[in-house]
Steps between C-alpha positions, in 0.01 A plus 500: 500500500864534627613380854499854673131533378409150659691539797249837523209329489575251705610741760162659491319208509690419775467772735129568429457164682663667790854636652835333536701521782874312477749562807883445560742514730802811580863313610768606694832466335886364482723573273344685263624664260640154365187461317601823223669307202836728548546371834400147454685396114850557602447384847335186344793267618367566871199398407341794680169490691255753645300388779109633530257449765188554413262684739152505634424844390363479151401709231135473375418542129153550384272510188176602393303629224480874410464742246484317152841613325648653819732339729477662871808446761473564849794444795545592837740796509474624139173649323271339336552490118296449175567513115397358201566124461856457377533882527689528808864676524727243658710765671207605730528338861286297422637381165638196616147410607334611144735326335440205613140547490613578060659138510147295539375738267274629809184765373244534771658396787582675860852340637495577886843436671597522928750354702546423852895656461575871536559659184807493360619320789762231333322212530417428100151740470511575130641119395251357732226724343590418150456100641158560600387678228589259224369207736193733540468533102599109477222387696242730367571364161481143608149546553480542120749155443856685460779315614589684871901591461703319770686643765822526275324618235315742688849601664695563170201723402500677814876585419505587167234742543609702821828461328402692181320740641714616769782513259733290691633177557329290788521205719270184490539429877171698599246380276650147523393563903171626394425189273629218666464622909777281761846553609702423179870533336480593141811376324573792190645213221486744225334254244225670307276143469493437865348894567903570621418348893386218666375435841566351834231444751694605810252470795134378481236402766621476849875589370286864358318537807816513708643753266197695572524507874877637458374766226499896583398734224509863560397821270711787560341771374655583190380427221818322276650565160646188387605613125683758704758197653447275244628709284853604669497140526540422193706798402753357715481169466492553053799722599730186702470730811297270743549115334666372796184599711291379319652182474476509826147568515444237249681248772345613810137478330574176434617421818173639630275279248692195664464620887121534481460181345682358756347744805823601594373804645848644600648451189249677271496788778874512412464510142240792444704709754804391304289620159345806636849606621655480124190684345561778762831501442453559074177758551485621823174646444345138412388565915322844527571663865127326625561117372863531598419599854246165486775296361791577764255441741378182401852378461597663880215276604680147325277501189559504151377783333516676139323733234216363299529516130751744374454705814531885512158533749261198470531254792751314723447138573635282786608152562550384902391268760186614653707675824693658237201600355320643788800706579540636154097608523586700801799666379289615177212620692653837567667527174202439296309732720703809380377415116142584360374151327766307618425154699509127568335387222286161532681236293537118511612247218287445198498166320274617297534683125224629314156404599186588352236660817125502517306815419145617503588810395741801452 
């Protein structure tokens, strides 16, 4: 019997004994970007950094038993689909999800996926997703005695698969969020044995719950398009248009990494307005009219403020004292009022990665 057969059984055996629920974490984001490998190689001697902060709204992935030879896919916002085990077309919107469901070699199963974040809202949804559903898989199957894959296994998967099947290169900053939760700077080395990164734990108990209380996250509405900027990204930064900013950006992340470590509050304010200012300056439209109104606003009111992600809709998120803080709430309350779906959304720092929950049931 070959490994894709065992790795069948197993999973049935597994989930007739009940569902699987694993969890992890969104992130807010700086300097990202730095994470694609045409950005990071030949910026390599600034040893560039992107700094994540992972986030109390998480994204739940569950299993269960189903149909024998089917595999059944259900999340919030899409419809639910079903096909044939290993049958699935990868370009469907949910072919990420089927996919992954085709690596473990999944046959009767249901995969369930929701999140706490908006859709499409910058904040890492389809990395985070593909975290949770390989833990998801990984614990299911260590019921049975296979070896669970660790978090930078499980993150290199994640990759390579929403990678291939959305046909373009991707970062590593979101699902190394998802899998390993805190407030982190992930140093892009570019060597192939170490994964290509390695991390700094920037902020952790009481220094993370102080981040917290100077956190705003908002959702502006829009949903975002990130391989819209990414991509004039890199077509100007492959064509030698935009390497000075981005050295730049590559500095002033750093710079930020180094601040929050050291809570010098001012100084990373400084630094993501500093950022946020270059990206607007290379694509404009990285702010749509909604999260740009949040961001001038924030920044009228003494905060830092910038896109999440790759921007382009998505969310806004906001550094400041906690006067700073209040004042930037009450200059967004009209402005968010004039957008269906947008609002404050309710996020504090996560130290937490991927976590396995307790279920009775789906």
């Amino acid at each position: 019997m070959n490994q894709d057969n065992r790795m069948a059984l197993a999973l049935g055996r597994a989930l007739a004994g009940g569902p699987v629920s694993v969890s992890a974490p969104c992130r807010v984001d700086m300097g990202g970007t730095l994470d694609l490998p045409a950005f990071h190689y030949p910026l390599r001697r600034l040893s560039p950094v992107t700094v994540n902060i992972a986030l109390s709204m998480r994204t739940r992935a569950s299993l269960s038993a189903w149909e024998p030879g089917r595999v059944r896919v259900r999340s919030l916002g899409f419809p639910d689909a079903e096909f044939p085990a290993g049958a699935a077309p990868y370009d469907h919107p949910l072919g990420m999800m089927f996919a992954l469901c085709d690596c473990f070699a999944a046959s009767g199963a249901c995969l369930a996926v929701e999140s706490a974040s908006p859709p499409r809202s910058a904040l890492g949804g389809s990395s985070v997703a593909a975290v949770a559903v390989i833990s998801a898989f990984g614990a299911a199957l260590a019921r049975e005695g296979f070896p669970a894959p660790d978090g930078k296994a499980t993150v290199l998967l994640a990759h390579a698969v929403e990678s291939a099947v959305a046909g373009v290169v991707c970062g590593l900053q979101d699902q190394l969020a998802a899998a390993f939760g805190g407030v982190n700077a992930w140093t892009w080395t570019g060597e192939p044995h170490e994964g290509g990164f390695c991390r700094e734990i920037l902020l952790s108990g009481p220094g993370a719950g102080e981040l917290s209380s100077r956190l705003l996250v908002a959702y502006g509405g829009a949903p975002h398009e990130s391989v819209d900027i990414n991509g004039q990204w890199s077509r100007q930064f492959l064509a030698g248009r935009t390497r000075g900013q981005w050295e730049q950006v590559a500095e002033l992340s750093r710079e930020f990494a180094g601040s929050l470590a050291n809570r010098e509050w001012d100084r990373a304010k400084s630094a993501m307005n500093q950022e946020m200012d270059l990206r607007r300056e290379m694509t404009p439209q990285v702010l749509d009219e909604s999260c740009a109104r949040l961001v001038d606003a924030a920044r009228a009111a003494g905060c830092g403020a910038r896109s999440t992600g790759a921007g382009g809709g998505g969310c806004v998120w906001v550094l400041g004292g906690p006067g700073e803080l209040a004042a930037a709430r009450q200059a967004w309350e009209p402005l968010l009022a004039r957008v269906p779906e947008a609002r404050i959304l309710d996020a504090t720092v996560e130290e937490e990665g991927v976590r396995e929950e307790v279920v009775c049931s789906l």
